[in-house]
TORBAMI-25749 format. One record per atom (N, C-alpha, C, O): atom name; residue number from 1; x, y, z. Coordinates in Angstrom, 3 decimals. Layout:
N
<pt atom="CA" nr="NUM" x="X" y="Y" z="Z"/>
...
END
This chain:
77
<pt atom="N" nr="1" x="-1.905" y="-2.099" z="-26.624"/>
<pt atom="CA" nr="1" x="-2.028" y="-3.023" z="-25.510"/>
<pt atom="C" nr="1" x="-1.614" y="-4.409" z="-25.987"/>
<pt atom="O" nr="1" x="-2.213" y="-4.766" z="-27.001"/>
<pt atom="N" nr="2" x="-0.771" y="-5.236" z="-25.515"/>
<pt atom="CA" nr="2" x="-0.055" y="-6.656" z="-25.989"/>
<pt atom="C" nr="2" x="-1.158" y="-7.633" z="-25.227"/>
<pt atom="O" nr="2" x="-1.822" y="-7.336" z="-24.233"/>
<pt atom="N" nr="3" x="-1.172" y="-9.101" z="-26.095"/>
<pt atom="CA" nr="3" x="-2.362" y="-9.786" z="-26.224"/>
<pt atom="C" nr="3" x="-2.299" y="-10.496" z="-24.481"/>
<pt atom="O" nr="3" x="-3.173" y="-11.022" z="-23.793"/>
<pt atom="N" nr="4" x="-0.928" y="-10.221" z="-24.244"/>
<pt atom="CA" nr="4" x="-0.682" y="-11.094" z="-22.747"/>
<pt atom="C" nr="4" x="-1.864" y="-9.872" z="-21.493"/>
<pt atom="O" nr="4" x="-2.071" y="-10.104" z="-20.302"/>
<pt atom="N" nr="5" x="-2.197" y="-9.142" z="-21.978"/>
<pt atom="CA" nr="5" x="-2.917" y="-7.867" z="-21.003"/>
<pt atom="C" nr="5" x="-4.801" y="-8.695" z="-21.008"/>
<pt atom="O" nr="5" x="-5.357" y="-9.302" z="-21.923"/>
<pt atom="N" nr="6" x="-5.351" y="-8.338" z="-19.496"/>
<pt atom="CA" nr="6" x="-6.417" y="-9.124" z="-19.242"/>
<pt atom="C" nr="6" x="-7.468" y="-7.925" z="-19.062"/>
<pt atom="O" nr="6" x="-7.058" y="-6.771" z="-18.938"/>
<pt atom="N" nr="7" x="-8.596" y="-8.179" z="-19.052"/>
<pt atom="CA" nr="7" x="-9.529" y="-6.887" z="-19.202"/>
<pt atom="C" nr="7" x="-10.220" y="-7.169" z="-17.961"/>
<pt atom="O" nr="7" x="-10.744" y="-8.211" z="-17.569"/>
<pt atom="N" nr="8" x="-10.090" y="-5.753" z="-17.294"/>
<pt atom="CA" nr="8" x="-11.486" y="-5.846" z="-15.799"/>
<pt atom="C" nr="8" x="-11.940" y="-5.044" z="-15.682"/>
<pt atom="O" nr="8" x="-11.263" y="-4.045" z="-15.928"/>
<pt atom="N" nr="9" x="-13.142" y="-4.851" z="-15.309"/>
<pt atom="CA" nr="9" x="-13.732" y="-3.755" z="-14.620"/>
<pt atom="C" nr="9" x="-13.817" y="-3.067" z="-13.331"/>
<pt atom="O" nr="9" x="-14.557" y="-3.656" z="-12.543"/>
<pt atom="N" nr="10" x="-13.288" y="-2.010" z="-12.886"/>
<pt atom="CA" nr="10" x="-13.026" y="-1.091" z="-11.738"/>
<pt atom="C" nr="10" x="-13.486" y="-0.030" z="-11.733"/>
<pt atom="O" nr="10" x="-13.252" y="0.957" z="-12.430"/>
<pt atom="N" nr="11" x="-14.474" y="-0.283" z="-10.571"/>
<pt atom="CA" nr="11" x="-15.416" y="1.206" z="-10.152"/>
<pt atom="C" nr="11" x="-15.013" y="2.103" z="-9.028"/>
<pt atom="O" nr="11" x="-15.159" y="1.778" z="-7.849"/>
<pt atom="N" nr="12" x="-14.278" y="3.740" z="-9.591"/>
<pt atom="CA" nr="12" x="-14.080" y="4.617" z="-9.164"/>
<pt atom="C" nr="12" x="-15.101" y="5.547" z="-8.621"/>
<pt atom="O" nr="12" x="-16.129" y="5.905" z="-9.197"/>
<pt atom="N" nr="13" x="-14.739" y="5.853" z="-7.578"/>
<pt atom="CA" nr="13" x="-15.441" y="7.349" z="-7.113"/>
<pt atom="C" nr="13" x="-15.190" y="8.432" z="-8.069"/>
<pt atom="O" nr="13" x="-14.094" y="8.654" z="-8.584"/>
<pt atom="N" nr="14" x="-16.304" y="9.114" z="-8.284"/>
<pt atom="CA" nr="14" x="-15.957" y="10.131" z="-9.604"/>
<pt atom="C" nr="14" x="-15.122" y="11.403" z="-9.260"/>
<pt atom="O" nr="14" x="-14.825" y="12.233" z="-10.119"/>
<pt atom="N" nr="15" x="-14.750" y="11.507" z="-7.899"/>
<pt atom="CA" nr="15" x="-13.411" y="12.814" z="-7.767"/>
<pt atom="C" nr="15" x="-11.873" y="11.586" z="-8.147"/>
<pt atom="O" nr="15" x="-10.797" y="11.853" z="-8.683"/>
<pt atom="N" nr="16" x="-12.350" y="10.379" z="-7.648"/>
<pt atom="CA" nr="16" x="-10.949" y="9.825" z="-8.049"/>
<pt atom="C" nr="16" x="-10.616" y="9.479" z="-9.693"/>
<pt atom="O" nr="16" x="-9.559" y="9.661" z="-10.297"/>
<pt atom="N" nr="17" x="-11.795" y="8.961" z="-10.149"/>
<pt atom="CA" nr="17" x="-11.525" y="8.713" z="-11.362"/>
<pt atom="C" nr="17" x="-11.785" y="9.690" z="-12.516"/>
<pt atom="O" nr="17" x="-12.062" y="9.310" z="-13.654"/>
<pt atom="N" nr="18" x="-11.656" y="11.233" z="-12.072"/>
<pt atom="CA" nr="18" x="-11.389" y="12.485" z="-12.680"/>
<pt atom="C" nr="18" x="-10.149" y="12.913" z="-12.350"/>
<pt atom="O" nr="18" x="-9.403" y="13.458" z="-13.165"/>
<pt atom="N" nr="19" x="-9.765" y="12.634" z="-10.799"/>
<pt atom="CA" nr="19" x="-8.057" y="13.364" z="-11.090"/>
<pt atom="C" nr="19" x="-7.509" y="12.085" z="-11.602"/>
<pt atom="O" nr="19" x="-6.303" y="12.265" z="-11.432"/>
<pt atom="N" nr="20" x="-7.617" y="11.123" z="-12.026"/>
<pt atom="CA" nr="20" x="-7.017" y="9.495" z="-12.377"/>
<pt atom="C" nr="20" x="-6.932" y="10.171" z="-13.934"/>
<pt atom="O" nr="20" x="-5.802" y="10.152" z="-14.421"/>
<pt atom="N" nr="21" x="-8.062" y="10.793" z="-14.803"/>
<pt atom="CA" nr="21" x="-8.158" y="11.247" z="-15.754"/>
<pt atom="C" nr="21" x="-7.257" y="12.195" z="-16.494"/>
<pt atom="O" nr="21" x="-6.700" y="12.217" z="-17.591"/>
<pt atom="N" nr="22" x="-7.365" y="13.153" z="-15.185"/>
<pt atom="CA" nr="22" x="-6.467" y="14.004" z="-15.207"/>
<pt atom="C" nr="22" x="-4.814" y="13.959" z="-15.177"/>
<pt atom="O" nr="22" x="-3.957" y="14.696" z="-15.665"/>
<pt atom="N" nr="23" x="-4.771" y="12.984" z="-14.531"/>
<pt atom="CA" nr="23" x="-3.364" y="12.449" z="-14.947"/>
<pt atom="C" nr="23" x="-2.578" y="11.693" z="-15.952"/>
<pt atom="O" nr="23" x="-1.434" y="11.655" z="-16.405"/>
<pt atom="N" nr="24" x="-3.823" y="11.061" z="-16.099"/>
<pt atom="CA" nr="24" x="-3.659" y="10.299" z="-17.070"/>
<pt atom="C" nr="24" x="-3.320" y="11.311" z="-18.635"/>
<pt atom="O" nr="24" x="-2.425" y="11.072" z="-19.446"/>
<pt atom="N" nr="25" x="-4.273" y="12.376" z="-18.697"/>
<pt atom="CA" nr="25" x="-4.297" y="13.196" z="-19.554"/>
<pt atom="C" nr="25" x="-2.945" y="14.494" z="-19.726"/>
<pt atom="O" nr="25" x="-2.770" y="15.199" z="-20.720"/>
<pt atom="N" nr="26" x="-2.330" y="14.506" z="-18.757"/>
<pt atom="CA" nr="26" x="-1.299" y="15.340" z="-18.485"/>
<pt atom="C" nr="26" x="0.181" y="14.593" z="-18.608"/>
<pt atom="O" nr="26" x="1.308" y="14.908" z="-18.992"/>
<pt atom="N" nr="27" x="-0.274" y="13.779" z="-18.225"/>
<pt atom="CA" nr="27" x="1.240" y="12.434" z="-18.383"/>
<pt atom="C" nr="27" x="1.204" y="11.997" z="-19.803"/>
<pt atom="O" nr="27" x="2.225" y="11.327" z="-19.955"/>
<pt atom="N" nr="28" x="0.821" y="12.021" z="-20.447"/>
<pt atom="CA" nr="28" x="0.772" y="11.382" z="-21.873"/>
<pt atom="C" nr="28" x="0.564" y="9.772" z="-21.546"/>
<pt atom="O" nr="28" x="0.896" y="8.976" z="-22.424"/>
<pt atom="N" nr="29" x="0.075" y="9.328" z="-20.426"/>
<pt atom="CA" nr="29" x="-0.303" y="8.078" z="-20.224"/>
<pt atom="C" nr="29" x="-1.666" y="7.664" z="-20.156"/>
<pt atom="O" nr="29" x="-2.595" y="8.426" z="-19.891"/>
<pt atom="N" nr="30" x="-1.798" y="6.171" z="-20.454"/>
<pt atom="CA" nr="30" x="-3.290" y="5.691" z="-20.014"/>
<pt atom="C" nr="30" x="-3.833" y="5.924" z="-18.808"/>
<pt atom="O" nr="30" x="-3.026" y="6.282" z="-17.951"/>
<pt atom="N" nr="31" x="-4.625" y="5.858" z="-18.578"/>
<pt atom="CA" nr="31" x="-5.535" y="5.474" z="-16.926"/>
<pt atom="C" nr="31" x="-4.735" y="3.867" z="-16.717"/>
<pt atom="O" nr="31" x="-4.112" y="3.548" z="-15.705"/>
<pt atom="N" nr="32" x="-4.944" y="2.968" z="-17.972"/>
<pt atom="CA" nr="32" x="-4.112" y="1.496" z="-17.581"/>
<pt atom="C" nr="32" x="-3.077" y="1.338" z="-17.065"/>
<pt atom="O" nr="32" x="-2.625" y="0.557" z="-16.228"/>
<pt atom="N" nr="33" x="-2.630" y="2.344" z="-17.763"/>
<pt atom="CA" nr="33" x="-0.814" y="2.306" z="-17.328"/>
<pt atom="C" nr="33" x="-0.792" y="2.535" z="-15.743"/>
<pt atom="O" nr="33" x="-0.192" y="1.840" z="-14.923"/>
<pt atom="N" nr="34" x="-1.541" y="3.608" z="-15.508"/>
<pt atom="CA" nr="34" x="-1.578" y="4.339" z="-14.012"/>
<pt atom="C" nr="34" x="-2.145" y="3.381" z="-12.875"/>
<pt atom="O" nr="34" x="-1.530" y="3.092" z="-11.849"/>
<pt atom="N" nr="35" x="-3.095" y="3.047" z="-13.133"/>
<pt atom="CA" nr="35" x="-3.408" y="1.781" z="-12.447"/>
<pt atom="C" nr="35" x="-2.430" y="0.660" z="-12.096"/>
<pt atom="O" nr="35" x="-2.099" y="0.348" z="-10.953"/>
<pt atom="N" nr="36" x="-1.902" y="-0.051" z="-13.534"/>
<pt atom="CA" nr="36" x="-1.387" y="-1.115" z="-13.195"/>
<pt atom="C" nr="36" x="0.069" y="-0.219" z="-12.288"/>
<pt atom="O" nr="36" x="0.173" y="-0.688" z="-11.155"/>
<pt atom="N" nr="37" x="0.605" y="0.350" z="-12.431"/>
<pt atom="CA" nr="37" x="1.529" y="1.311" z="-11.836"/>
<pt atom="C" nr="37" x="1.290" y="1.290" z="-9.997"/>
<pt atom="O" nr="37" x="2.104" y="1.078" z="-9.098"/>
<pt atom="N" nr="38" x="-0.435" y="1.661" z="-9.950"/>
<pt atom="CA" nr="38" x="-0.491" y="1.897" z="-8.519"/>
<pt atom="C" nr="38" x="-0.597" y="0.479" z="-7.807"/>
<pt atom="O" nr="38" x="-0.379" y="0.293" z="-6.610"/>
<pt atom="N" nr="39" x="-0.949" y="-0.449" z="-8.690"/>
<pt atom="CA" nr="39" x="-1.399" y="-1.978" z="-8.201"/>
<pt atom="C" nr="39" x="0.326" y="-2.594" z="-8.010"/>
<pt atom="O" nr="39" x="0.718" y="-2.970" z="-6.905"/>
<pt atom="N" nr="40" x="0.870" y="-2.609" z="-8.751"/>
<pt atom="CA" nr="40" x="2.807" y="-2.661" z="-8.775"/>
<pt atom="C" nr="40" x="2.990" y="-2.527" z="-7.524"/>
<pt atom="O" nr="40" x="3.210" y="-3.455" z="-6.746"/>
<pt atom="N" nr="41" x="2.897" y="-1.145" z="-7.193"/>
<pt atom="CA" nr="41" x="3.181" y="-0.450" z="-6.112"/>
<pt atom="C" nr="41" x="2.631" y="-0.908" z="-5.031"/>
<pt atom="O" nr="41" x="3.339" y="-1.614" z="-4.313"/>
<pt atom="N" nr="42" x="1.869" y="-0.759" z="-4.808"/>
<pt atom="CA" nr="42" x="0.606" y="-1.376" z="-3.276"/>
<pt atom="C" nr="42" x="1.410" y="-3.014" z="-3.156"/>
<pt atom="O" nr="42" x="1.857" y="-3.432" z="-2.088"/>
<pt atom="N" nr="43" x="1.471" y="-3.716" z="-4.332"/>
<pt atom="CA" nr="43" x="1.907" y="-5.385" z="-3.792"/>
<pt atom="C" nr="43" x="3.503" y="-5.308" z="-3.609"/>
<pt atom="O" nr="43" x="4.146" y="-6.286" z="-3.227"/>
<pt atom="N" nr="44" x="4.047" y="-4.158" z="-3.891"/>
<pt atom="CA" nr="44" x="5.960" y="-4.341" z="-3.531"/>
<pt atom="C" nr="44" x="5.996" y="-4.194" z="-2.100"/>
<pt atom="O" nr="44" x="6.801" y="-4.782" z="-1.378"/>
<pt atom="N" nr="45" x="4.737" y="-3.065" z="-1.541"/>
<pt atom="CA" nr="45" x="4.899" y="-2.785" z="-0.343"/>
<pt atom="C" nr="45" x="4.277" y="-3.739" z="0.508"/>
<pt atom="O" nr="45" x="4.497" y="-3.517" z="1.699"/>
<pt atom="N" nr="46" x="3.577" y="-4.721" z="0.271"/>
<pt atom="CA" nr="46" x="2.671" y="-5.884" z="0.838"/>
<pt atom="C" nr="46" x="3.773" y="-6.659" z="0.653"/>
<pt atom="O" nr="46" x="4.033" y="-7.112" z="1.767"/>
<pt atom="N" nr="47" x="4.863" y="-7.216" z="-0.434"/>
<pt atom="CA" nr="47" x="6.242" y="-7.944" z="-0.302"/>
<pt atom="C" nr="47" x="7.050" y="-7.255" z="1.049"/>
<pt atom="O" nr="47" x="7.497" y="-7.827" z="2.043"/>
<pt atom="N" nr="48" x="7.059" y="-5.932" z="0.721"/>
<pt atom="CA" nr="48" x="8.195" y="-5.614" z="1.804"/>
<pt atom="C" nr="48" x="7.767" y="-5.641" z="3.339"/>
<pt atom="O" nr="48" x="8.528" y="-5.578" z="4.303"/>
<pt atom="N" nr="49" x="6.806" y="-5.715" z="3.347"/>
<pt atom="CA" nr="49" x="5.894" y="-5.979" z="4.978"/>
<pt atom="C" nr="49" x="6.301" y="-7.001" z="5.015"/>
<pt atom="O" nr="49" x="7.116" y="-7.165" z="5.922"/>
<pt atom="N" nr="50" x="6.010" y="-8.230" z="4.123"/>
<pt atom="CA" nr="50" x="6.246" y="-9.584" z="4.769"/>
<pt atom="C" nr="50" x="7.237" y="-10.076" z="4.497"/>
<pt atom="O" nr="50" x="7.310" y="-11.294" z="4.334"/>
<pt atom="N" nr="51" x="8.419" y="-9.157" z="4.354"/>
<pt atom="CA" nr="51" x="9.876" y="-9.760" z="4.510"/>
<pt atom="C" nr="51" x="10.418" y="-9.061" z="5.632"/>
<pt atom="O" nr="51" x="11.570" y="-9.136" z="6.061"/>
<pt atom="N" nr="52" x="9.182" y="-8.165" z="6.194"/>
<pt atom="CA" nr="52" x="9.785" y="-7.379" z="7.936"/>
<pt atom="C" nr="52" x="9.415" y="-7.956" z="8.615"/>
<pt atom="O" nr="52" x="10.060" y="-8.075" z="9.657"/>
<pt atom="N" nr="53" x="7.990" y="-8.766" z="8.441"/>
<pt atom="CA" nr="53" x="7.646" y="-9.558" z="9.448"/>
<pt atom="C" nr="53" x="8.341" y="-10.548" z="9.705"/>
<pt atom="O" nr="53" x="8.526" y="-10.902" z="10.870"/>
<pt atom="N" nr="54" x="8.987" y="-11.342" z="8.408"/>
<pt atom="CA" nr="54" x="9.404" y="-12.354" z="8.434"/>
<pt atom="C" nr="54" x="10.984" y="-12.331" z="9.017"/>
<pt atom="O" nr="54" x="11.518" y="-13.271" z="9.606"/>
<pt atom="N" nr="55" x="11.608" y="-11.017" z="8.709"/>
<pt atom="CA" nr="55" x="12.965" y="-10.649" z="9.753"/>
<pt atom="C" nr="55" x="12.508" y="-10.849" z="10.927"/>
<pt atom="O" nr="55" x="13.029" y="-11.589" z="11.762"/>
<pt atom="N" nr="56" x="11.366" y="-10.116" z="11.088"/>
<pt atom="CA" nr="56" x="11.289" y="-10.022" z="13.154"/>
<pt atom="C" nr="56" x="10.624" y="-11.155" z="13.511"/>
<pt atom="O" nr="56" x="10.028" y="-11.091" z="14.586"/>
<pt atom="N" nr="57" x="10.555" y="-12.314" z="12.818"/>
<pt atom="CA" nr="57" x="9.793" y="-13.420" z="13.311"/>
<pt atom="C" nr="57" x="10.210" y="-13.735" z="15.538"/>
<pt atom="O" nr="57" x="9.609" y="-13.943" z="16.592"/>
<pt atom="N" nr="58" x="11.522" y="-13.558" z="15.025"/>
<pt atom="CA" nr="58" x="12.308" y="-14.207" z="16.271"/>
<pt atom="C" nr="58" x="12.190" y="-13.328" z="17.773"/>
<pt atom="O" nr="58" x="12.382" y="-13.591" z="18.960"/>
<pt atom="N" nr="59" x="11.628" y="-11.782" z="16.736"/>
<pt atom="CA" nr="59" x="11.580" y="-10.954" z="18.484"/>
<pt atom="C" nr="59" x="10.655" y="-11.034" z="19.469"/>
<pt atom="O" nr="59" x="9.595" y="-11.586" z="19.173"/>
<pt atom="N" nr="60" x="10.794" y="-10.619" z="20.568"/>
<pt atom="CA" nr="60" x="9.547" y="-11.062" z="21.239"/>
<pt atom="C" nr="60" x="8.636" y="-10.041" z="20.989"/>
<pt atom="O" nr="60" x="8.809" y="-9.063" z="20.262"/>
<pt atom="N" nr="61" x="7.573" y="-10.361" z="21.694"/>
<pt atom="CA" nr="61" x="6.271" y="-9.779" z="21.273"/>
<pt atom="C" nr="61" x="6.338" y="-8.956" z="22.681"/>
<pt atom="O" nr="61" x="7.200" y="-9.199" z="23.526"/>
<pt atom="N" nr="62" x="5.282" y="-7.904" z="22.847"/>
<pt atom="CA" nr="62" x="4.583" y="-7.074" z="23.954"/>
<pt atom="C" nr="62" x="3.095" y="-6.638" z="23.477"/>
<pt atom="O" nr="62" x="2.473" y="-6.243" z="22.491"/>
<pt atom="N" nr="63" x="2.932" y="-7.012" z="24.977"/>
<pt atom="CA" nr="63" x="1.013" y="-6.208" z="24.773"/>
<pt atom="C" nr="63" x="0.959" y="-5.352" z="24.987"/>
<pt atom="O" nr="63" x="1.927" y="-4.825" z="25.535"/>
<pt atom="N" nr="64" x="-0.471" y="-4.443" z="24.644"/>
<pt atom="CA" nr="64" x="0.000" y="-2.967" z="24.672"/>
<pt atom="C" nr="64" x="-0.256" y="-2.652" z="25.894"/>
<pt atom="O" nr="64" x="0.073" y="-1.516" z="26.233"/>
<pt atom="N" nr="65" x="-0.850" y="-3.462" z="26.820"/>
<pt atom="CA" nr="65" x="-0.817" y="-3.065" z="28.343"/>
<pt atom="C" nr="65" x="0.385" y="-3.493" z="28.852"/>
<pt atom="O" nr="65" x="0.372" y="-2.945" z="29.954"/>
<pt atom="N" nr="66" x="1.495" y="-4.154" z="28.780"/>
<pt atom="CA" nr="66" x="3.055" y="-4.438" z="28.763"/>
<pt atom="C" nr="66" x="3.316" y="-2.818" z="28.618"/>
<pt atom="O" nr="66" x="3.396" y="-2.034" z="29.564"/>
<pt atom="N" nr="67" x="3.395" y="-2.593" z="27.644"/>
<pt atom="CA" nr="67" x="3.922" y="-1.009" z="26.783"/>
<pt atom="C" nr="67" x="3.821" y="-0.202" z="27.314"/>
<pt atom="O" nr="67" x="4.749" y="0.602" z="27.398"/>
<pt atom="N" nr="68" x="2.122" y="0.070" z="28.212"/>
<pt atom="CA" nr="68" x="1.965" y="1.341" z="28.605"/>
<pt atom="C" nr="68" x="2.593" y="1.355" z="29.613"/>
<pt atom="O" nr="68" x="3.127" y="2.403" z="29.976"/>
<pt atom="N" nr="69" x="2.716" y="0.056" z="30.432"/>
<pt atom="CA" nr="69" x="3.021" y="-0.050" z="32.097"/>
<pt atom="C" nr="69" x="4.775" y="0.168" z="31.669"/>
<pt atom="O" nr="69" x="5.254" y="1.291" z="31.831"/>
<pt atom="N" nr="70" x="5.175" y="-0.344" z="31.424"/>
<pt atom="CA" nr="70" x="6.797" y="-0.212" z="30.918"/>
<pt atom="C" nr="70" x="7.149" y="1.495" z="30.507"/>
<pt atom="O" nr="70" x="8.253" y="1.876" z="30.897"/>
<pt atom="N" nr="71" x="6.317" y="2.495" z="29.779"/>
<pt atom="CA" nr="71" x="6.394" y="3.522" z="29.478"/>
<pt atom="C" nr="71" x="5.906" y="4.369" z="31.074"/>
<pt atom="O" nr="71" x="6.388" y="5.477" z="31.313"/>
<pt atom="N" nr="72" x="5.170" y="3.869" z="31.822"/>
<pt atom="CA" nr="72" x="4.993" y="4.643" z="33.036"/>
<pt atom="C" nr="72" x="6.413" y="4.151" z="33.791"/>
<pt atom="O" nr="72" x="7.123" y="5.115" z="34.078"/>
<pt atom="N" nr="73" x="6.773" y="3.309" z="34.037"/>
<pt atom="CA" nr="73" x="7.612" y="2.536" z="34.695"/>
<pt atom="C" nr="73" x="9.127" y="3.319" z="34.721"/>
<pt atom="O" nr="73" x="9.901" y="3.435" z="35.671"/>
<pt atom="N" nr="74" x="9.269" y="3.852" z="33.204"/>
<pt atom="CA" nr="74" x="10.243" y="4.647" z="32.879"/>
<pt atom="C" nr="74" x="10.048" y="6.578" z="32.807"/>
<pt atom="O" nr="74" x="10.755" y="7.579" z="32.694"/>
<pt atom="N" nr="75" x="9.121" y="6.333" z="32.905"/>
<pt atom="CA" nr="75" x="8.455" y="7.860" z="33.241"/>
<pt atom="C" nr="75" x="8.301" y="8.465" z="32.363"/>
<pt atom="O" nr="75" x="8.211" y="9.692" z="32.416"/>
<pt atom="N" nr="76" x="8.212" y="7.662" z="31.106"/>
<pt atom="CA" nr="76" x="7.399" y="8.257" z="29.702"/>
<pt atom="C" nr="76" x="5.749" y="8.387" z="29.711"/>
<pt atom="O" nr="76" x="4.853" y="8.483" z="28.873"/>
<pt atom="N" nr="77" x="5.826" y="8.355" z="30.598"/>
<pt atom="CA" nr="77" x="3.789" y="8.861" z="30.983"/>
<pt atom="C" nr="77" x="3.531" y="9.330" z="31.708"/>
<pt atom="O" nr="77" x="2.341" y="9.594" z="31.881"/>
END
């Protein structure tokens, strides 16, 4: 582990943090590795949300009572 790495504590449910184990143990990897891996992951997709939101800033909006009436309107209901 390189000195730039920070230490925390994270409390698993014990079916998760047995197959977490389990993977960990089958991959030839840490539980750390796997973690920081799933944490990577979860914030690229929290980036890529808010570069969709931030594309569709300009469209208009609808309510979902807009939606439904517009979907009867067209005879999708």
């Amino acid at each position: 582990m390189s000195k730039a790495t920070k230490r925390s504590t994270v409390y698993f449910e014990p079916e998760i943090h047995n197959a977490l184990r389990l993977k960990a143990a089958s991959t030839h990897r840490s539980v750390s590795d796997l973690v920081n891996e799933a944490v990577r992951h979860a914030l690229r997709e929290d980036q890529e949300d808010l570069a969709a939101f931030e594309e569709r800033i300009a469209e208009p909006t609808m309510s979902y009572e807009a939606l439904l009436e517009n979907l009867k309107a067209h005879g999708k209901l």
